[in-house]
BASE-155428 format. One record per residue: residue in one letter; y, z, x of N, C-alpha, C in turn. Coordinates in steps of 0.05 Angstrom, whole numbers, padded with zeros to 5 digits, always signed. Layout:
% residues N
aYZXYZXYZX;...
This chain:
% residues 283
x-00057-00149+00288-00032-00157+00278-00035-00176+00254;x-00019-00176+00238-00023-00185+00212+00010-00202+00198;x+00005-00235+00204+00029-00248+00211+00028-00264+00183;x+00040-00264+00157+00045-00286+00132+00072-00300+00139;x+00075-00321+00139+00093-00337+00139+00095-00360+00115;x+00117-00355+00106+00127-00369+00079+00097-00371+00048;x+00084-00358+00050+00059-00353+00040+00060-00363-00001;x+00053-00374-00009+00054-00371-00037+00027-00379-00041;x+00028-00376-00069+00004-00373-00083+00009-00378-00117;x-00009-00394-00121-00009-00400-00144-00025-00403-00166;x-00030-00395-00183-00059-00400-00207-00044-00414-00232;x-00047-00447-00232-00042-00464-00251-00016-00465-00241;x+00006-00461-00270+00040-00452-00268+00040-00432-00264;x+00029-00408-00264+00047-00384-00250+00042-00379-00225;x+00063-00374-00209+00067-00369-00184+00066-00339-00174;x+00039-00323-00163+00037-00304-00148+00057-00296-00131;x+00054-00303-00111+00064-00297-00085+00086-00316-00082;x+00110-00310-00073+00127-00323-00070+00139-00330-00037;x+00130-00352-00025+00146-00345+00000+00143-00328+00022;x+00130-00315+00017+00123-00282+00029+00121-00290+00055;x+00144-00275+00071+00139-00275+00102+00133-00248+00106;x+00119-00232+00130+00103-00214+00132+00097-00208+00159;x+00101-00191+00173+00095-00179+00202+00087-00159+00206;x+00061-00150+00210+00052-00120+00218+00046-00125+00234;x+00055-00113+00260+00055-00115+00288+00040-00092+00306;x+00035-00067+00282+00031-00051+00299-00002-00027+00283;x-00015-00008+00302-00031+00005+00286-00013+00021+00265;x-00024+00029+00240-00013+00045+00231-00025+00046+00197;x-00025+00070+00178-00029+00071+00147-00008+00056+00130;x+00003+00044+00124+00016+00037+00111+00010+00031+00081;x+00026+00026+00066+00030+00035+00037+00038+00019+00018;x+00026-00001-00001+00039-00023-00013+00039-00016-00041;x+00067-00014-00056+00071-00008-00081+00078-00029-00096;x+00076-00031-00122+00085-00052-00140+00079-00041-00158;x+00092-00051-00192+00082-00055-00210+00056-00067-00214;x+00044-00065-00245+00022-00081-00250+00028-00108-00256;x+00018-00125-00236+00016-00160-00238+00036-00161-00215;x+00053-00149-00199+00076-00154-00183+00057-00169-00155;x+00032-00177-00156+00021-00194-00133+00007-00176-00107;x+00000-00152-00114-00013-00127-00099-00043-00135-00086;x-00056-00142-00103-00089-00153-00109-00085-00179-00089;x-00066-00200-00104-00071-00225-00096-00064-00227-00067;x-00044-00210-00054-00036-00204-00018-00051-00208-00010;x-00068-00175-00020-00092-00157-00004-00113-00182+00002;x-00125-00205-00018-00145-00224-00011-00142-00245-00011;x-00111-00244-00004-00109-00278+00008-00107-00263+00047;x-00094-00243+00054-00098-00227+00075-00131-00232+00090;x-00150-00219+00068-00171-00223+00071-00192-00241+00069;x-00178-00258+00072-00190-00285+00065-00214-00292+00048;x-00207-00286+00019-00218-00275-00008-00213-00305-00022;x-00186-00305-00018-00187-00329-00031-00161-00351-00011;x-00162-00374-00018-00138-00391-00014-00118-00391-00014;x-00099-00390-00001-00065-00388-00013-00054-00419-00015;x-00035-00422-00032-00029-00451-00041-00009-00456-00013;x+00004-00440-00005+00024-00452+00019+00031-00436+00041;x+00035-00439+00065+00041-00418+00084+00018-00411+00096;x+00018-00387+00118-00002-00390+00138-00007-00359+00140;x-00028-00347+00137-00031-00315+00147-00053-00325+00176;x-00047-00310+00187-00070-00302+00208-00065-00270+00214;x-00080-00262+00230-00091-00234+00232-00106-00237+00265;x-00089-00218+00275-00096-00219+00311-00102-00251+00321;x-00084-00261+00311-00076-00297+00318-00096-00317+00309;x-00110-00303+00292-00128-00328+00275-00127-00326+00250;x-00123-00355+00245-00112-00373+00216-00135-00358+00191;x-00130-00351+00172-00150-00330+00149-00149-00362+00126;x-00175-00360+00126-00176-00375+00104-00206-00367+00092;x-00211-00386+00061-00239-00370+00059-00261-00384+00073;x-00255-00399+00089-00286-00413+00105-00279-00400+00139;x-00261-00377+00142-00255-00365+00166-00278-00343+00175;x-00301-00347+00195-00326-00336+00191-00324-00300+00196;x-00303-00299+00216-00306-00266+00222-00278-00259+00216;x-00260-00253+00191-00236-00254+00197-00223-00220+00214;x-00243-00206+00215-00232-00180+00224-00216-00155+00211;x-00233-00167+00181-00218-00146+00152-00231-00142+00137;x-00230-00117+00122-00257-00107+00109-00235-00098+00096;x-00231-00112+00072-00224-00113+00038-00242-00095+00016;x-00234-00076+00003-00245-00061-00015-00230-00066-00041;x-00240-00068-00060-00225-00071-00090-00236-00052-00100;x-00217-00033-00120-00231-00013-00146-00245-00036-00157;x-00272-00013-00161-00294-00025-00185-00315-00050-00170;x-00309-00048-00133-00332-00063-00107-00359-00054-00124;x-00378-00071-00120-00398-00068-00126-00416-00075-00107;x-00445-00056-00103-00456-00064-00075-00485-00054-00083;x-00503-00073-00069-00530-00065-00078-00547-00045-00086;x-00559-00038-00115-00566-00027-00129-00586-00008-00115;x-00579+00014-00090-00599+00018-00073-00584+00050-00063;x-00603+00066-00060-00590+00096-00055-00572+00098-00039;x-00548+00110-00036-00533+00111-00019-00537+00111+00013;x-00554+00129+00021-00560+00135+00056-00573+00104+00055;x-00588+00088+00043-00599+00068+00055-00570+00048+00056;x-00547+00043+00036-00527+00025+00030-00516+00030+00065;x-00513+00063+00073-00506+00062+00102-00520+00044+00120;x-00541+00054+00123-00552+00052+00140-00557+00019+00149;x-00560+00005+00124-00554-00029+00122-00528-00044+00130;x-00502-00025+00125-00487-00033+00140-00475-00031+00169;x-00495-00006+00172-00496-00001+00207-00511-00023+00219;x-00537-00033+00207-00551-00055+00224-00536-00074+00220;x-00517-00087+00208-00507-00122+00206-00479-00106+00210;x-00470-00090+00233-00448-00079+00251-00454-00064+00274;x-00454-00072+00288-00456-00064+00325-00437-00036+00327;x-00405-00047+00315-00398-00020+00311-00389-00009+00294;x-00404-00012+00282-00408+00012+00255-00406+00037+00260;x-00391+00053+00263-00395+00089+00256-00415+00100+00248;x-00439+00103+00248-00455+00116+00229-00445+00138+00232;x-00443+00156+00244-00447+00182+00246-00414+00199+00226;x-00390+00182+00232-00370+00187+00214-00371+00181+00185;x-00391+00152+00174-00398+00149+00148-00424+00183+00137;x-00435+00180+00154-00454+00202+00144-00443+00231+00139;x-00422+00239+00173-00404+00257+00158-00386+00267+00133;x-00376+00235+00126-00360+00235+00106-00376+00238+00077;x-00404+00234+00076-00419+00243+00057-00436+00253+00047;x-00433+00273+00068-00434+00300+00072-00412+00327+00060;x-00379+00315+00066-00363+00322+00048-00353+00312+00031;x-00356+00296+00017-00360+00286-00012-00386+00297-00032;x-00401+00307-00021-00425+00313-00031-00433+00293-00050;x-00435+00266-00035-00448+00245-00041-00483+00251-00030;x-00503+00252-00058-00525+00248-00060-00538+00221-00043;x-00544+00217-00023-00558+00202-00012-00589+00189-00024;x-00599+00201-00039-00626+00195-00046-00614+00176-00074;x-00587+00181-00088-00574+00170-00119-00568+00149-00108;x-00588+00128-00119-00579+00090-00125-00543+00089-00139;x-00544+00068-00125-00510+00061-00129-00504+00063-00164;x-00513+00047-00169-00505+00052-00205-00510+00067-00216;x-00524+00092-00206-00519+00114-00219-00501+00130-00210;x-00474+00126-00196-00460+00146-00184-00436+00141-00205;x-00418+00154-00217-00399+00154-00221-00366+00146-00205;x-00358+00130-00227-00338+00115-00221-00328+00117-00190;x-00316+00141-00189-00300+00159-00169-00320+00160-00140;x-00348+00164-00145-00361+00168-00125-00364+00137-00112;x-00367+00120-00130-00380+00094-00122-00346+00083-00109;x-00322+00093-00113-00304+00076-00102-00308+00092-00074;x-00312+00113-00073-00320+00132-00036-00332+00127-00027;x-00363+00107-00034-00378+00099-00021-00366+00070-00019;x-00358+00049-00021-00339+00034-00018-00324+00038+00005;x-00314+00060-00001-00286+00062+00021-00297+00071+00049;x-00315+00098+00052-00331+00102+00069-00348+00072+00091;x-00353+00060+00059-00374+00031+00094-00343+00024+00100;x-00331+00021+00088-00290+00006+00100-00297+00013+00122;x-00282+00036+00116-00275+00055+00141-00287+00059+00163;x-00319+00059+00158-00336+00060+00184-00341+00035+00194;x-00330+00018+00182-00337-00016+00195-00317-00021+00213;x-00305+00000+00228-00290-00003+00257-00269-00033+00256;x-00274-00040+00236-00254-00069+00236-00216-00063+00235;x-00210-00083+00251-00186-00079+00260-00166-00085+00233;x-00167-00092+00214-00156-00082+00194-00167-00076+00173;x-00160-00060+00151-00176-00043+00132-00148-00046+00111;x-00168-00062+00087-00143-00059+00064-00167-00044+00036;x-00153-00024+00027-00152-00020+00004-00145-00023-00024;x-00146-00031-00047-00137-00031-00070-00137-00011-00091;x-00126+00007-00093-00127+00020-00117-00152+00038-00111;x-00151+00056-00081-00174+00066-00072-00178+00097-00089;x-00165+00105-00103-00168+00140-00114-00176+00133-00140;x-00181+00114-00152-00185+00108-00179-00207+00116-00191;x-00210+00134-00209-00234+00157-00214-00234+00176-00195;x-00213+00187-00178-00212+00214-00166-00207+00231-00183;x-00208+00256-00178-00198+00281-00181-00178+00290-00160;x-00159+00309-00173-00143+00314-00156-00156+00327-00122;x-00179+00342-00125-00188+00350-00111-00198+00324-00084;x-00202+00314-00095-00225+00287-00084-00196+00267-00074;x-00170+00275-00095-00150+00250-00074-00143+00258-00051;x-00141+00290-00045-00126+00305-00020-00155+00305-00002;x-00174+00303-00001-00206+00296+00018-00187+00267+00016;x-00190+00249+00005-00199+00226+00007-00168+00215+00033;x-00141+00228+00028-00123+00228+00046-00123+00231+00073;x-00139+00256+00077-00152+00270+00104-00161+00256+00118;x-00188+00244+00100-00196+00228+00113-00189+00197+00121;x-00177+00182+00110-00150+00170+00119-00146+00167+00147;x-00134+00195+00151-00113+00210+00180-00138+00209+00201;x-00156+00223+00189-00179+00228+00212-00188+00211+00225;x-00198+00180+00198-00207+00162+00210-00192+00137+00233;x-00164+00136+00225-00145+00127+00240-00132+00146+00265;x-00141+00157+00260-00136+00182+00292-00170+00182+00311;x-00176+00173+00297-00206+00169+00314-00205+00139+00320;x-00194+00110+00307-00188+00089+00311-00172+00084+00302;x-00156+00080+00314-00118+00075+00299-00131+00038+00296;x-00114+00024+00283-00114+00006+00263-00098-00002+00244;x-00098-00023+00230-00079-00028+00210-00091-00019+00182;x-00086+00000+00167-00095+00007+00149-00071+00004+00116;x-00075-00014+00097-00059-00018+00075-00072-00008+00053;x-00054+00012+00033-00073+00022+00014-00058+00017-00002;x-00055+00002-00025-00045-00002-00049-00052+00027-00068;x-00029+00035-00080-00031+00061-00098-00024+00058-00115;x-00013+00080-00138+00010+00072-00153+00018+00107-00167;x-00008+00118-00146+00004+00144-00138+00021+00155-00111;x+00050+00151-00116+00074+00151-00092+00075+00180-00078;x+00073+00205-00094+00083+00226-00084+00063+00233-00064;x+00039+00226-00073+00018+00244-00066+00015+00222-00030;x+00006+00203-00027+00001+00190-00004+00028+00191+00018;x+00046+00198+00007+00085+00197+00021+00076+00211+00044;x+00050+00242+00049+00049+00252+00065+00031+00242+00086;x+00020+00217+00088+00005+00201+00101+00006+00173+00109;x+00025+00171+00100+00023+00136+00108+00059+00142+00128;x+00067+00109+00148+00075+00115+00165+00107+00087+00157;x+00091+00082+00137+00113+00057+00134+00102+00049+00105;x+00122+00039+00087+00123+00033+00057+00122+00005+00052;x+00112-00008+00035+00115-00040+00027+00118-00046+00001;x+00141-00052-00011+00143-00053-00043+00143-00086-00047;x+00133-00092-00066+00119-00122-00078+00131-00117-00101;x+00154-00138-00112+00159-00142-00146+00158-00170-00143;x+00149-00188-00168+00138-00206-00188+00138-00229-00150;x+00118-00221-00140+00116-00244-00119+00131-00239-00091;x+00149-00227-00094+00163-00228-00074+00163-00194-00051;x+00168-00188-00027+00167-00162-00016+00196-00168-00018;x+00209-00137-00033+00235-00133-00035+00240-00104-00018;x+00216-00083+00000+00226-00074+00019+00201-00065+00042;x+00210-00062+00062+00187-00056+00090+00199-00049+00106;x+00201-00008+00106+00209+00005+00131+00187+00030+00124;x+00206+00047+00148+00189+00077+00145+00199+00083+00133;x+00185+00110+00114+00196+00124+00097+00217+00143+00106;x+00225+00152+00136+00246+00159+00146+00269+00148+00141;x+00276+00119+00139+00295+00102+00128+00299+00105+00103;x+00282+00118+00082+00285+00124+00048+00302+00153+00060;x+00291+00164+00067+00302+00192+00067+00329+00194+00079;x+00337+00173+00102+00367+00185+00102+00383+00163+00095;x+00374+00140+00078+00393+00118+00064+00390+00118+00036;x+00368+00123+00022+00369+00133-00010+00378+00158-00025;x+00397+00138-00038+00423+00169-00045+00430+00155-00079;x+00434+00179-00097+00445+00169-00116+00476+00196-00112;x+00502+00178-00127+00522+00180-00124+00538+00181-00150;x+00545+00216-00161+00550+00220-00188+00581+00224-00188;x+00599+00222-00214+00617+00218-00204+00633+00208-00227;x+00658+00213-00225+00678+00194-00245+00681+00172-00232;x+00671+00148-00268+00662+00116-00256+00686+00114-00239;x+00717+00121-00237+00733+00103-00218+00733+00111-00181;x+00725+00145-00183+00709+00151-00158+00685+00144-00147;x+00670+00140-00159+00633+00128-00148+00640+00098-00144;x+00664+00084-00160+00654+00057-00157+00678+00056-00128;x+00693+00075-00114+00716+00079-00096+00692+00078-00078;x+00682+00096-00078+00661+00113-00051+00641+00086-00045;x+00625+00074-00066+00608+00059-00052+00613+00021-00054;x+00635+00015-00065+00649-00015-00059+00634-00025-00030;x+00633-00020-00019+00612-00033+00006+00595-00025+00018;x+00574-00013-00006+00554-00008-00005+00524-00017-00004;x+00509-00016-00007+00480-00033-00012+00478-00016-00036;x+00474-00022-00065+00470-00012-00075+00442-00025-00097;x+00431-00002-00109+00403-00021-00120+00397-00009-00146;x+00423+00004-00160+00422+00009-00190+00446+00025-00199;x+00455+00027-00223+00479+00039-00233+00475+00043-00261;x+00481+00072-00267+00482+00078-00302+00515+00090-00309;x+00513+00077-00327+00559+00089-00332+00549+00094-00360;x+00555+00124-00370+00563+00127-00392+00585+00145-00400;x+00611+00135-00419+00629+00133-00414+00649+00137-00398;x+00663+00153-00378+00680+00153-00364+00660+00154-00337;x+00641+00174-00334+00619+00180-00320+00609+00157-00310;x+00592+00160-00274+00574+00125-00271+00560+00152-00250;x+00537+00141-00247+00513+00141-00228+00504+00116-00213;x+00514+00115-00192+00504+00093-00164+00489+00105-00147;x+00472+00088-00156+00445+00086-00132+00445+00071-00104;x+00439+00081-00077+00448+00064-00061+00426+00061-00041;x+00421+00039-00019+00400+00048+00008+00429+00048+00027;x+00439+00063+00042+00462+00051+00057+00469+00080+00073;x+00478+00090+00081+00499+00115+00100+00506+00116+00073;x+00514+00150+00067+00521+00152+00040+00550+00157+00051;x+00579+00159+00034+00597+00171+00034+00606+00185+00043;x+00632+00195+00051+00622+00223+00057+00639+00248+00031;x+00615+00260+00030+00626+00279+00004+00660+00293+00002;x+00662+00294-00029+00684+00301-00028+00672+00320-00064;x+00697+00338-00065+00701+00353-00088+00696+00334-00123;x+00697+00307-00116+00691+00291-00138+00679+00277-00143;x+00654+00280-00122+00629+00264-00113+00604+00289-00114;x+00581+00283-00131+00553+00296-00136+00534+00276-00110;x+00528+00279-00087+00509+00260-00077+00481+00281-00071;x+00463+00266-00075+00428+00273-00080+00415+00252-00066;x+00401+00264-00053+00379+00240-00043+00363+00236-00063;x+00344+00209-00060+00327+00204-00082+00303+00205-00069;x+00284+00211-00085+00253+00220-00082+00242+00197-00088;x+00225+00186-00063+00206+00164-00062+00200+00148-00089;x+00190+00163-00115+00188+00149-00136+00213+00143-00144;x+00235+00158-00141+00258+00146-00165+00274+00122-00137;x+00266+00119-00117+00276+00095-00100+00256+00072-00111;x+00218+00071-00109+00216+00048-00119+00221+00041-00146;x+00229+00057-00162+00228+00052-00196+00264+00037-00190;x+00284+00046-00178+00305+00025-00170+00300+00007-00159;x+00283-00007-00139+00281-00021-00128+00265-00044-00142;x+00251-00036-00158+00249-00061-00178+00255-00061-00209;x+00282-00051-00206+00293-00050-00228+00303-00076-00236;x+00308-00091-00219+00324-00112-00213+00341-00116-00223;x+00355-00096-00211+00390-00087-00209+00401-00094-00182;x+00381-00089-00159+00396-00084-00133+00383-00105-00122;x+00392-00107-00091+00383-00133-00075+00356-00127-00065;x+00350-00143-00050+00322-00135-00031+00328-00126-00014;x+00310-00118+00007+00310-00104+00030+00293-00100+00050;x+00298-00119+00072+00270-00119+00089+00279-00118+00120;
């Protein structure tokens, strides 16, 4: 379990993290979106007790995370980890001895289908490969939470739908709290179990993506009908050009009529509203 209360963060005057209260209560993939700088990175390793947070309290399965916290029970990966200059099968095999339960046998599988060269020293692997070997010790380090950053970075398309799979497999073999920061939405929508959107510091939403699907609606329309239909609405963006308006909403949509266009919206065009900062938050 993974508990932030009132959390901020700060470097000099600008303020990271804002406040951030935070409850993951349960195993599961989950999915943290933001813009670039919207405080994604800085979560993930104040979570991980990477670094300090200026205010507020995280703990993780009821102990306080800080960076002098000796076993915090999270294995943090960043695009572009770097790890001793040493062939891959040995980088395993070193993190099987300083882990009791370490997976070997699911790390070795997994690179096996990656057709990760075992005998190729880490710096010679390419971008893409070296973030799989990264993710791979994650994943086999059996640790009760597992955060990622920006884990497909140097994939191929080929290598993002493996790299998903495995994902599912490894959390169906040890369910867990698993967070992967992306900023590829369509493609992970078919794997993860719950969504987390981060703009400039703050989480402005945290449900399942079942809740996008039957409350995210945009609503076309003559502006004096759309603005009739959703007046007490939740709404989280609006375009009017001239007589014409488009309302965006999270809410029970309307119910249609002959002068109403309603569409659900597709995962990306909900978070690209959601930090438009047009509409409210949502948690």
């Amino acid at each position: 379990m993974i508990e932030l209360k009132q959390v901020t963060k700060q470097y000099g005057q600008a303020t990271v993290l804002k406040s951030v209260t935070l409850s993951i209560d349960e195993p599961g993939i989950y999915c943290l979106l933001g813009r670039n700088g919207a405080g994604k990175t800085t979560l993930l390793k104040s979570i991980a007790g990477y670094q300090n947070i200026t205010k507020g309290i995280i703990q993780v399965n009821g102990k306080a995370i800080t960076t002098s916290t000796m076993d915090t029970g999270v294995s943090y990966i960043e695009n572009f980890a770097k790890h001793f200059n040493l062939p891959v099968r040995k980088l395993l095999r070193i993190a099987a001895e300083l882990n009791p339960r370490y997976d070997y046998d699911f790390a070795s599988e997994m690179m096996e289908r990656f057709e990760l060269d075992g005998k190729k020293k880490f710096n010679h692997l390419s971008l893409g490969m070296k973030t799989m070997v990264s993710t791979i010790i994650s994943l086999a380090s059996n640790k009760e939470v597992i955060l990622l950053d920006e884990p497909v970075l140097g994939f191929d398309a080929m290598m993002r739908v493996e790299f998903y799979d495995m994902l599912t497999e490894s959390f169906q073999k040890h369910p867990r709290i698993l967070i992967i920061s992306t900023h590829i939405i369509e493609e992970i929508a078919k794997t993860i179990q719950k969504l987390i959107i981060i703009d400039k510091g703050s989480i402005r939403f945290f449900d399942t993506l079942q809740s996008i699907e039957s409350k995210a609606f945009c609503i076309s329309g003559l502006q004096k009908d759309v603005e009739a239909a959703t007046q007490n609405l939740h709404i989280i963006g609006r375009e009017t050009v001239g007589g014409l308006s488009t309302i965006y909403i999270f809410d029970q949509p309307p119910q249609q009529t002959a002068s109403l266009e309603i569409q659900p919206l597709s995962l990306q065009d909900f978070f690209i509203k959601m930090v438009g900062h047009k509409g409210g938050s949502i948690k």
